[in-house]
C-alpha positions as CSV (number, residue, x, y, z in Angstrom):
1,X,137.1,37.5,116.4
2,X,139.6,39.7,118.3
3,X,141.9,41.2,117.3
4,X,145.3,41.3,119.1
5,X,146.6,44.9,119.3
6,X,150.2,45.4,120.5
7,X,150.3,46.8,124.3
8,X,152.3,50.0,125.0
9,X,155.6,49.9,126.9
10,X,155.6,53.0,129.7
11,X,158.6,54.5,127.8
12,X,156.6,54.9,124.4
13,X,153.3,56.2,127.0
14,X,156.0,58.6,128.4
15,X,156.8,60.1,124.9
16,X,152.9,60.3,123.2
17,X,151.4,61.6,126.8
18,X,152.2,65.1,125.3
19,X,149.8,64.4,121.8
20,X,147.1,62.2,124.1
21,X,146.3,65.6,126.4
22,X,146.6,67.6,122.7
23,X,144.3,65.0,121.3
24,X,146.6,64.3,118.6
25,X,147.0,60.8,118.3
26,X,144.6,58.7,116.3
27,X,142.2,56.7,117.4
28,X,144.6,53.0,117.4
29,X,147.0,54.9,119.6
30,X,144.3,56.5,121.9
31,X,142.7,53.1,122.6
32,X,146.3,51.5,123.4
33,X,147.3,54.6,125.4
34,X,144.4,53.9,127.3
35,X,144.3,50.5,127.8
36,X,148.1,50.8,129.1
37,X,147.0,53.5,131.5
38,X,144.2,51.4,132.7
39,X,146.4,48.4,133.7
40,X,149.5,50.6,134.9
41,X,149.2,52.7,138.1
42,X,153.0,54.2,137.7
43,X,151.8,55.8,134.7
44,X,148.6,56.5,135.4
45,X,150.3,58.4,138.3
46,X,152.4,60.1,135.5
47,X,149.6,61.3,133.1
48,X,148.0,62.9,136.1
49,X,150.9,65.1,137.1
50,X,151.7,65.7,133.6
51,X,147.5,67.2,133.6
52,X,148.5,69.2,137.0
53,X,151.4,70.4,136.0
54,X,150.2,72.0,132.2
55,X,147.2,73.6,134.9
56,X,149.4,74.8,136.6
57,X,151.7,76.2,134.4
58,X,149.2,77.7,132.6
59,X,148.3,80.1,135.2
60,X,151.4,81.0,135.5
61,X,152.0,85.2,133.8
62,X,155.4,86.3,132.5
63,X,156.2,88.4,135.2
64,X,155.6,85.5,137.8
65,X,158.6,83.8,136.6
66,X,161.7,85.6,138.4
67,X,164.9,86.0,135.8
68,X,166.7,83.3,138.4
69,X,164.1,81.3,137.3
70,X,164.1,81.5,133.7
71,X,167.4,80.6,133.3
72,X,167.0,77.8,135.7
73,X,164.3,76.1,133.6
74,X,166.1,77.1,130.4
75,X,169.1,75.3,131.4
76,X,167.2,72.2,132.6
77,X,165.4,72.0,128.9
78,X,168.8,73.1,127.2
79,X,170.2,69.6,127.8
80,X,166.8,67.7,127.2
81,X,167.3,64.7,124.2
82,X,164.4,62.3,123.9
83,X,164.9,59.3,124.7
């Protein structure tokens, strides 16, 4: 017997790709995170950028990021609502 286990939209992939790369969702959610990236290139697409981008990032040093910057990204976050 299967059993039927209900399929991620890409908007609820978009808001648990942060806790999938942490390793934070449990093991139900993992497998349908998974299984939706496995049948959707878009977001497949999405979780790979969203790896590059924490590399990336993650090099970066405080002094790399210019004050012009700064407030740059702090305004682009200042707005941010989930959706």
């Amino acid at each position: 017997m299967t059993v039927d286990v209900e399929q991620l939209s890409c908007q609820e992939l978009v808001e648990l790709v942060t806790d999938y790369l942490e390793g934070a969702l449990s093991p139900a959610d993992t497998a349908r995170f998974e299984d939706h990236i496995g049948r959707c290139g878009g977001c497949t697409i999405y979780l790979e950028q969203m790896r590059r981008t924490i590399e990336v990032v993650g090099q970066l040093s405080v002094d790399a990021l210019t004050p012009d910057a700064e407030r740059d990204l702090l305004e682009a976050f200042r707005g941010w609502r989930p959706a």
